[in-house]
C-alpha positions as CSV (number, residue, x, y, z in Angstrom):
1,X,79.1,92.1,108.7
2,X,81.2,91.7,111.9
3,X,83.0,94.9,113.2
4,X,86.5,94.0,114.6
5,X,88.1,97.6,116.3
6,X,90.4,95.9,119.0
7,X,94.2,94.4,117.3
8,X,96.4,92.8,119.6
9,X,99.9,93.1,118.7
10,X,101.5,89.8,117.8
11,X,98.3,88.3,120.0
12,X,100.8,88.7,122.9
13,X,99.0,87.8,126.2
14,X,96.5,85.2,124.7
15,X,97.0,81.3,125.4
16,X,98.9,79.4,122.3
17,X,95.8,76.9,121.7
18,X,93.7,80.2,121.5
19,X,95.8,81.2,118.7
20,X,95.9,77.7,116.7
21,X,91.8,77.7,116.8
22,X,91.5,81.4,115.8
23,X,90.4,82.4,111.8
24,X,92.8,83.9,109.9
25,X,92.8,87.1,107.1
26,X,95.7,86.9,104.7
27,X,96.3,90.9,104.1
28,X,98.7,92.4,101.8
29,X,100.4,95.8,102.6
30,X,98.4,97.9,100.6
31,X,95.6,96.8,103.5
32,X,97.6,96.6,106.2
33,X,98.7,100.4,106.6
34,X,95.3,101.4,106.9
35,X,93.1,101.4,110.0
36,X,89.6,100.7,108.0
37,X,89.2,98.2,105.7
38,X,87.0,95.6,104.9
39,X,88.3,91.6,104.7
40,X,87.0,87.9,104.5
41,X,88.4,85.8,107.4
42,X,88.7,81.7,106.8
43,X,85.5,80.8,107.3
44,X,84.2,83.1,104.8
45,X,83.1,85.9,107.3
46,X,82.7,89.8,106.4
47,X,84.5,91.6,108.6
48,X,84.5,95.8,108.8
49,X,88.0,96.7,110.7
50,X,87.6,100.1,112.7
51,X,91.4,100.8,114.7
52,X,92.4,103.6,115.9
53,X,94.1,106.2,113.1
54,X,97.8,105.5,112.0
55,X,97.6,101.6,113.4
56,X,99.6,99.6,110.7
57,X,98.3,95.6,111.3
58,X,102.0,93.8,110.9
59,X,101.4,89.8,110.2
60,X,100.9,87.9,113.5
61,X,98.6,90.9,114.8
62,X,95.5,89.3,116.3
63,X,91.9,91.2,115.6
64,X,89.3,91.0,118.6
65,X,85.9,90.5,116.8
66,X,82.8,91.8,118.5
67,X,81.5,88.9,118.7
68,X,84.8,87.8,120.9
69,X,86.1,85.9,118.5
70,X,89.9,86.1,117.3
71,X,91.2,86.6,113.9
72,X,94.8,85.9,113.1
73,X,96.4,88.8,110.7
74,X,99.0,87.0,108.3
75,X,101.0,89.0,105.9
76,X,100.0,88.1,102.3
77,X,103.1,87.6,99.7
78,X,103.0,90.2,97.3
79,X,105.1,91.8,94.2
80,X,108.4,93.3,95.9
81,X,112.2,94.1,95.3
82,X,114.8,92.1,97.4
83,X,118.2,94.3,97.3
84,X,121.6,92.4,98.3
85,X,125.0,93.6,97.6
86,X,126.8,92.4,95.5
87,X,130.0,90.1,97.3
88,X,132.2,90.7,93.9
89,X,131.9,94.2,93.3
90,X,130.6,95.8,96.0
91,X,130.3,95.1,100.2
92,X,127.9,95.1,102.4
93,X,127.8,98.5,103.3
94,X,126.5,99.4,100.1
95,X,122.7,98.1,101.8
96,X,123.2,100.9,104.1
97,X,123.9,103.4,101.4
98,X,120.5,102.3,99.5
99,X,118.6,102.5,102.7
100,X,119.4,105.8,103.2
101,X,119.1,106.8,99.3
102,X,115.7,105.1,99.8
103,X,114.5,106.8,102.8
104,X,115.4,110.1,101.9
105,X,112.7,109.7,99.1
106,X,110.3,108.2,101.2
107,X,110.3,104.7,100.0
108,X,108.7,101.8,102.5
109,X,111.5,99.8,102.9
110,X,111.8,96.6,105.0
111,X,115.2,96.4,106.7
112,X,116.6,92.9,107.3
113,X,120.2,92.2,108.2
114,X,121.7,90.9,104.8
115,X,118.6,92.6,102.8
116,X,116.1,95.2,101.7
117,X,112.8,94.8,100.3
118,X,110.8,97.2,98.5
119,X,107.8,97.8,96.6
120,X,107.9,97.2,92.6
121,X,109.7,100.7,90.7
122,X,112.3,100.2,87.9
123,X,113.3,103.2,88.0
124,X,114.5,102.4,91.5
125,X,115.6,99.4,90.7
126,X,117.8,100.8,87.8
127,X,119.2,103.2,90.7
128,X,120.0,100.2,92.6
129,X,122.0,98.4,90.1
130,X,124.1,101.1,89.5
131,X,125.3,101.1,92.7
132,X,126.7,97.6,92.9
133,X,123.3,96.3,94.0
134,X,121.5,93.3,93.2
135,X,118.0,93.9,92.8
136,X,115.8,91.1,91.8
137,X,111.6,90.0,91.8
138,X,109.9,88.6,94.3
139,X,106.5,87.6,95.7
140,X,106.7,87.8,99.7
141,X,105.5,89.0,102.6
142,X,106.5,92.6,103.2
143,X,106.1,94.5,106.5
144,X,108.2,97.6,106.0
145,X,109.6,100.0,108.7
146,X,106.6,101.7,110.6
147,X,108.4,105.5,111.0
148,X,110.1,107.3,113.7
149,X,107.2,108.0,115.6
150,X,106.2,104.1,115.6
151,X,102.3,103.2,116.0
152,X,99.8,104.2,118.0
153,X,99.0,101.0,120.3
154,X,101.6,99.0,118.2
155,X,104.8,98.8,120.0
156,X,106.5,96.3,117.2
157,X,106.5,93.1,119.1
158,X,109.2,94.3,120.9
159,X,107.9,94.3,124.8
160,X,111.1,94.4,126.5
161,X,109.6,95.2,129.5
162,X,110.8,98.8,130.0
163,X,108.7,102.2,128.9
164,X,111.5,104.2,127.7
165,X,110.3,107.3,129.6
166,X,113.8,108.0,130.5
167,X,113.0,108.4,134.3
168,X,115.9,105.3,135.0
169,X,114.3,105.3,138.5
170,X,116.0,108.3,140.2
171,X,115.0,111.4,140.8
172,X,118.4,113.8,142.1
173,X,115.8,113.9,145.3
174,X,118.4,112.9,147.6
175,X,121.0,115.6,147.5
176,X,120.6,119.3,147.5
177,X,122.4,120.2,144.4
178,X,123.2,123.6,145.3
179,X,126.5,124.3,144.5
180,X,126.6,127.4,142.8
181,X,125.4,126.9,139.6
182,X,122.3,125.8,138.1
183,X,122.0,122.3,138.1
184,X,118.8,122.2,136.0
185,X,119.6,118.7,134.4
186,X,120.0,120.0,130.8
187,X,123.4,118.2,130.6
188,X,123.8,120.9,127.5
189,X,121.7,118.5,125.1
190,X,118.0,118.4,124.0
191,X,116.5,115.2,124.9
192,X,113.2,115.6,122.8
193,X,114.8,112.4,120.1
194,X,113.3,114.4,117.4
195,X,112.6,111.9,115.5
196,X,114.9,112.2,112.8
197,X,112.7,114.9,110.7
198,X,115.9,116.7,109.3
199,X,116.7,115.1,106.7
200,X,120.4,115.3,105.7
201,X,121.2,116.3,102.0
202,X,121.1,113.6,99.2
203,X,124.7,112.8,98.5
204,X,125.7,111.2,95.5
205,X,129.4,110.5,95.7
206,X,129.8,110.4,92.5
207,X,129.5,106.4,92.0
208,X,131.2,107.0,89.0
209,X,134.7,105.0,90.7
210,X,136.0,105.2,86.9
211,X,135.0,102.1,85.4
212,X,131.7,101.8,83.2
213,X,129.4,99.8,85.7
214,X,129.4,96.6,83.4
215,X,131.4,94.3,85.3
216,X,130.8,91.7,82.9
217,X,127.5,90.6,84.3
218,X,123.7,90.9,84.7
219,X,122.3,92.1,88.5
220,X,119.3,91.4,87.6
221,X,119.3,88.1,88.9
């Protein structure tokens, strides 16, 4: 068996023609989230994968074997939800309000502009419909949101060329600042972003909006 404990996010850095001769691994999400596993590349080799704790391998990740080989991570289809609202009888706002339902359970959710995918739960997907939703079946790739804190070594694909660190390039070093009173740069606002941990309450808004939920046809679609 091959060890593999090096992912390159999105292969970003290595030459296209690298890329199109590279193996691949289809992986669903179940694998994915996790930083060991075990997988079959597609020329039939073993690999052990060993990444650092709390990596989630997104599709398009590329695995460094240790032999220097590359191994192309695509994201498997598998059994998920796929929530729209519903044009007639609901808007598209009512995606933001499952979202948030969803979250504040803890669901994996994929956010996509006009959608939201989720793994398999009726009892969800009962929830869903009676909110205005259209919930139906699918089998598709599914790469939900990583969490607030993001991953360790994984920035998303995003590389927009800036680190965030909130320094913007000055430093208040030019000027003395002393003008009686303490200018100690808390601007009366904590800048720790903390991560969105507190949770606000559950609201239910009582969806109720007098009429009986029917509307005279099926979401399941």
């Amino acid at each position: 068996m091959l060890t593999a404990n090096k992912l390159m996010p999105q292969g970003r850095g290595l030459a296209p023609v690298l890329l199109k001769r590279a193996a691949t691994v289809e992986l669903d999400w179940d694998v994915r989230q996790k930083s060991r596993f075990d997988a079959t590349d597609s020329q039939g080799r073993q690999l052990g994968v060993f990444l650092p704790r709390g990596t989630l391998v997104r599709g398009g990740d590329v695995l460094v074997v240790e032999d220097g080989t590359l191994v192309k991570v695509l994201a498997a289809p598998q059994p998920v939800l796929v929530i729209t609202h519903c044009s007639e009888h609901g808007t598209p706002f009512d995606l933001t309000r499952a979202a948030y339902h969803l979250g504040n359970r803890h669901v994996p959710i994929e956010l996509q502009p006009d959608h939201l995918k989720i793994e398999p739960d009726h009892v969800l997907a009962d929830m869903l419909r009676s909110q205005h939703l259209i919930v139906r079946e699918a089998s598709m790739a599914f790469e939900p949101e990583g969490g607030a804190y993001g991953t360790q070594g994984h920035q998303h694909a995003h590389g927009h060329g800036h680190d965030h660190a909130h320094d913007h390039g000055h430093e208040h070093g030019d000027h003395d600042h002393n003008h009686g009173h303490d200018h100690a740069h808390d601007h009366g606002h904590d800048q720790s972003h903390g991560s969105g941990t507190a949770k606000a309450p559950v609201q239910d808004h009582g969806h109720d909006h007098g009429h009986p939920h029917d509307h005279g046809h099926d979401h399941s679609h």
